[in-house]
C-alpha positions as CSV (number, residue, x, y, z in Angstrom):
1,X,108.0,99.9,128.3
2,X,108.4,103.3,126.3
3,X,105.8,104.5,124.0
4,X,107.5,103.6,121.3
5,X,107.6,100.1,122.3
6,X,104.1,99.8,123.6
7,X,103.0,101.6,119.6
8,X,105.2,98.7,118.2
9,X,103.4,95.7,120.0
10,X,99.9,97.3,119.3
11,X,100.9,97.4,115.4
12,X,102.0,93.9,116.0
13,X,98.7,92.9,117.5
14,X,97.3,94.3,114.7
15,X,98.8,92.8,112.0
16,X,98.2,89.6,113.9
17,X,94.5,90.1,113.7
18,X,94.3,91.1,110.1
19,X,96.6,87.7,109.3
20,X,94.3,85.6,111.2
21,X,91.0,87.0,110.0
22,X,92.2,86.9,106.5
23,X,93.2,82.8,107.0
24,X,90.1,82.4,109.2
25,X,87.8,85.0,109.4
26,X,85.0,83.2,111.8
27,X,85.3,84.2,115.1
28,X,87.3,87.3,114.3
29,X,86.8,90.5,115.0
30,X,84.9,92.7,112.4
31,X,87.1,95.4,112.5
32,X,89.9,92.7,112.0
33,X,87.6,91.2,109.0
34,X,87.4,94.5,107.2
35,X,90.8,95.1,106.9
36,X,91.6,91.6,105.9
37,X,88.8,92.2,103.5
38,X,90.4,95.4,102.2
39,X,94.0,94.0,101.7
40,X,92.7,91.4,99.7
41,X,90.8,93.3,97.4
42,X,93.7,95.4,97.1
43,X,96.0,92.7,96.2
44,X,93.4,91.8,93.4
45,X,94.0,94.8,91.6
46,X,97.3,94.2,90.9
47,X,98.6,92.8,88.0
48,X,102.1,91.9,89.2
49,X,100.3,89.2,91.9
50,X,98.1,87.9,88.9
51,X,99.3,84.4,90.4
52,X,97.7,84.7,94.0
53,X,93.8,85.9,92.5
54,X,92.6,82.5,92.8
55,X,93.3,82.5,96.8
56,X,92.6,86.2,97.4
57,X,89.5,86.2,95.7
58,X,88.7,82.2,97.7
59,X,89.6,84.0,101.1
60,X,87.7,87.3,100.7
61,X,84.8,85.8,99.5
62,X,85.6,83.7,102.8
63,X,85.6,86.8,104.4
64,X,82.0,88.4,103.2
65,X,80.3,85.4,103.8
66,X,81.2,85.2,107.2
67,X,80.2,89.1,107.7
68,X,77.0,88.0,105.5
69,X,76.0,85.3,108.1
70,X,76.8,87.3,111.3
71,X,74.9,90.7,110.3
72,X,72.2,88.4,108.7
73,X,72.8,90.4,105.6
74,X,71.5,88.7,102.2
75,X,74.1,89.5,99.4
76,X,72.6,90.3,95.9
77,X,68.8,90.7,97.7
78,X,67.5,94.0,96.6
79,X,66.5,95.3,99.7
């Protein structure tokens, strides 16, 4: 396998990750989450996708609570 294939299945692997944690976060990987987590959010500012909100916002939310609950982290506490 060349480098540039080897480079080409690790993006792939990648991108795998950051579709599966953004349908399903549990289990994933946090790095995985935080990505998913980041293209989500980025989608919501963006008026041209207006019509997927509703589900980007439903699956990063998705996405924090399951960081929440693993980290034990209390969102909206004031510590």
């Amino acid at each position: 396998m060349t480098q540039a294939e080897r480079q080409a299945a690790y993006r792939k692997r990648q991108w795998q990750a950051l579709m599966a944690a953004a349908s399903q976060p549990e289990g994933q990987p946090t790095g995985a989450i935080l990505n998913a987590l980041g293209l989500l959010l980025g989608t919501l500012d963006d008026p041209e996708k207006a019509d997927l909100h509703e589900s980007q916002r439903w699956a990063a939310g998705r996405a924090v609570r399951e960081l929440c609950e693993r980290y034990g982290l209390k969102p909206f506490s004031s510590q």
